[in-house]
C-alpha positions as CSV (number, residue, x, y, z in Angstrom):
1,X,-4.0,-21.7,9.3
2,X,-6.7,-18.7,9.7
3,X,-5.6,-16.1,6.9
4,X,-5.2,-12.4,8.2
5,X,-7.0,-10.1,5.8
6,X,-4.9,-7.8,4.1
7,X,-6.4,-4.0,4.7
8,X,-6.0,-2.7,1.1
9,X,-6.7,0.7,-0.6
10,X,-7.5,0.5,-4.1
11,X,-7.1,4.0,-6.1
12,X,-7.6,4.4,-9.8
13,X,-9.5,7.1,-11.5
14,X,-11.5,3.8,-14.0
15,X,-14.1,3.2,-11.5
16,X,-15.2,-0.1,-13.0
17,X,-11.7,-1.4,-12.5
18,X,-11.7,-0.4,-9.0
19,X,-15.2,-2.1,-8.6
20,X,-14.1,-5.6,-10.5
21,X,-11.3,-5.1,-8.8
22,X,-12.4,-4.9,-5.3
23,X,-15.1,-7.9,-5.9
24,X,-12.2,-10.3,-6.8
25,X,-9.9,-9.3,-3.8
26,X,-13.3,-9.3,-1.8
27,X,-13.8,-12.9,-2.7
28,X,-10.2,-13.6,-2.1
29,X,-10.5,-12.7,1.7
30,X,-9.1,-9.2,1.5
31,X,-10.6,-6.0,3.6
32,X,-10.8,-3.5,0.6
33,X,-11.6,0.2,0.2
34,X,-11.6,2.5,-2.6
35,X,-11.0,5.9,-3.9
36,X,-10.9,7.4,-6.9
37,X,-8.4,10.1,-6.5
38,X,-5.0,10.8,-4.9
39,X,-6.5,13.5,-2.9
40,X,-9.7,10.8,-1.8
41,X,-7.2,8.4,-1.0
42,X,-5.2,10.5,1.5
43,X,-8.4,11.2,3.1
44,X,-8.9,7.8,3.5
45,X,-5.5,7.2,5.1
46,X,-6.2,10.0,7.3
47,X,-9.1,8.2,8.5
48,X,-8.6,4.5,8.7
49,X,-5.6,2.4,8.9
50,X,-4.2,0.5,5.7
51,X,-1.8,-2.1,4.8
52,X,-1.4,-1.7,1.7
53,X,-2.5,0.8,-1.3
54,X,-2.7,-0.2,-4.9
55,X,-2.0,2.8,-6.7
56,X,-2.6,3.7,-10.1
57,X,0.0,6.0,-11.3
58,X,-2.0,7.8,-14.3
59,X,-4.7,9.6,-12.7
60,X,-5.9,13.2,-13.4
61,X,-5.2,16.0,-11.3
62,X,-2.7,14.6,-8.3
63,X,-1.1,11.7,-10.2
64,X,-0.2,8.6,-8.9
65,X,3.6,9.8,-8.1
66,X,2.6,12.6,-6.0
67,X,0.3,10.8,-4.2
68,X,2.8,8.2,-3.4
69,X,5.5,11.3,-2.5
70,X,2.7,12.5,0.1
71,X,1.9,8.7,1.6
72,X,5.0,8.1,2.2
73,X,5.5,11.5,4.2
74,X,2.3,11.2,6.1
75,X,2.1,7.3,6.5
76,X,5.4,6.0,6.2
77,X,4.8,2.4,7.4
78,X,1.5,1.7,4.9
79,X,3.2,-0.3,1.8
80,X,2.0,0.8,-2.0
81,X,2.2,-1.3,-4.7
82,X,1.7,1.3,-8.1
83,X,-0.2,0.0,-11.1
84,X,1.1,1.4,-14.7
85,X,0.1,0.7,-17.8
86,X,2.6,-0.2,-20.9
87,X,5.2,2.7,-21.9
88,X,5.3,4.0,-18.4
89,X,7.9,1.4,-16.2
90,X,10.3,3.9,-15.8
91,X,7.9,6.0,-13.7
92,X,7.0,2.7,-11.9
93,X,10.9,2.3,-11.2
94,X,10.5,6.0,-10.3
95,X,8.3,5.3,-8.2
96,X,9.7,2.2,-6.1
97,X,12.9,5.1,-5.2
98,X,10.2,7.1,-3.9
99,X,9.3,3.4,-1.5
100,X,6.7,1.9,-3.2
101,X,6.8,-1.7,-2.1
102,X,6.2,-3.0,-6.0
103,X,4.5,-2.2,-9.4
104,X,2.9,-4.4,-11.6
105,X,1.9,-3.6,-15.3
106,X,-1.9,-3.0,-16.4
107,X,-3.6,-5.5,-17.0
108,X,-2.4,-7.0,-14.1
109,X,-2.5,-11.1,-13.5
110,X,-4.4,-11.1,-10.3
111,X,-2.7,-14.1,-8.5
112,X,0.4,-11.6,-9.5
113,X,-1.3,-8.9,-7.5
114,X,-2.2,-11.0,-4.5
115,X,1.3,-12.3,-3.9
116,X,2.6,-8.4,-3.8
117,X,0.1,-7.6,-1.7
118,X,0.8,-10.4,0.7
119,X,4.5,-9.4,0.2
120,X,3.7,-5.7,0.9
121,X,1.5,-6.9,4.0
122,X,4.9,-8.9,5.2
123,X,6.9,-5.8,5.0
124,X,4.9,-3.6,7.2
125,X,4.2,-6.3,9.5
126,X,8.3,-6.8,10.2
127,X,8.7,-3.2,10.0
128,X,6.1,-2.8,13.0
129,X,7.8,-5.3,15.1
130,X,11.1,-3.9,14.6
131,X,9.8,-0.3,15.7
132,X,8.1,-2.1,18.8
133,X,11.4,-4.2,19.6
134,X,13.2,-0.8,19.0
135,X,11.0,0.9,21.8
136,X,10.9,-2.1,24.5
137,X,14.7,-1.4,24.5
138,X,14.4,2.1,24.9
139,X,11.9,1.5,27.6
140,X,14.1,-0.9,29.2
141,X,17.4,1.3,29.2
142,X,15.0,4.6,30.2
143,X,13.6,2.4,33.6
144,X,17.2,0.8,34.0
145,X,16.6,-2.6,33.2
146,X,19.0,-4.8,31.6
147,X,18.0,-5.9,28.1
């Protein structure tokens, strides 16, 4: 079976995390980007389509929260998986009422990481085919056919 890449968005303000990071899902067969703010991420997103973002929730400036608040306005399909590091879970649990897809804790086991992310991918995946079995109906009832 031929493995889809996942499209994935890694954000974290420790830009040798990011790179390590990136390498490993790299050699795991993963498409991956990075950016090294809330505010560079949503650029990204603005820009090319993602699956998934890995989110770190602790970053200066816009934090990892009110980036999620603002993907999940402007990009409401794209899955995030938030990173936190110990003492913080209750944000992460914050942050998955927000719609984050996951969280895992910092350091995070990577094998962990690429199960969510293949779970993440999943969700978005079934999420798009529901919208698109949602609007062959509507086409169907709209040109009178009978579905």
């Amino acid at each position: 079976m031929v493995k889809i890449p996942v499209k994935v968005l890694l954000v974290d303000d420790e830009k040798d995390f990011v790179e390590m990071l990136s390498l490993r899902l790299q050699e795991a067969g993963e498409k991956v980007f990075a950016a090294y703010s809330g505010k560079e991420c949503l650029d990204t997103l603005d820009k090319t389509d993602m699956d998934v973002v890995v989110l770190d929730i602790k970053m200066p400036g816009m934090d990892g929260i009110d980036t999620l608040r603002e993907i999940k306005k402007r990009f409401p399909l794209v899955e995030v998986i938030l990173l936190t590091g110990h003492g913080s879970a209750e944000t992460a649990v914050e942050g998955m009422k927000l719609g984050a897809f996951d969280y895992l804790m910092k350091p995070a086991d990577f094998d962990d990481l690429t199960a969510k992310l293949q779970g993440a991918r999943n969700r978005k995946d079934n999420q798009e085919e529901r919208i698109r079995q949602a609007e062959a109906k509507l086409l169907m009832r709209k040109s009178g056919g009978v579905f």
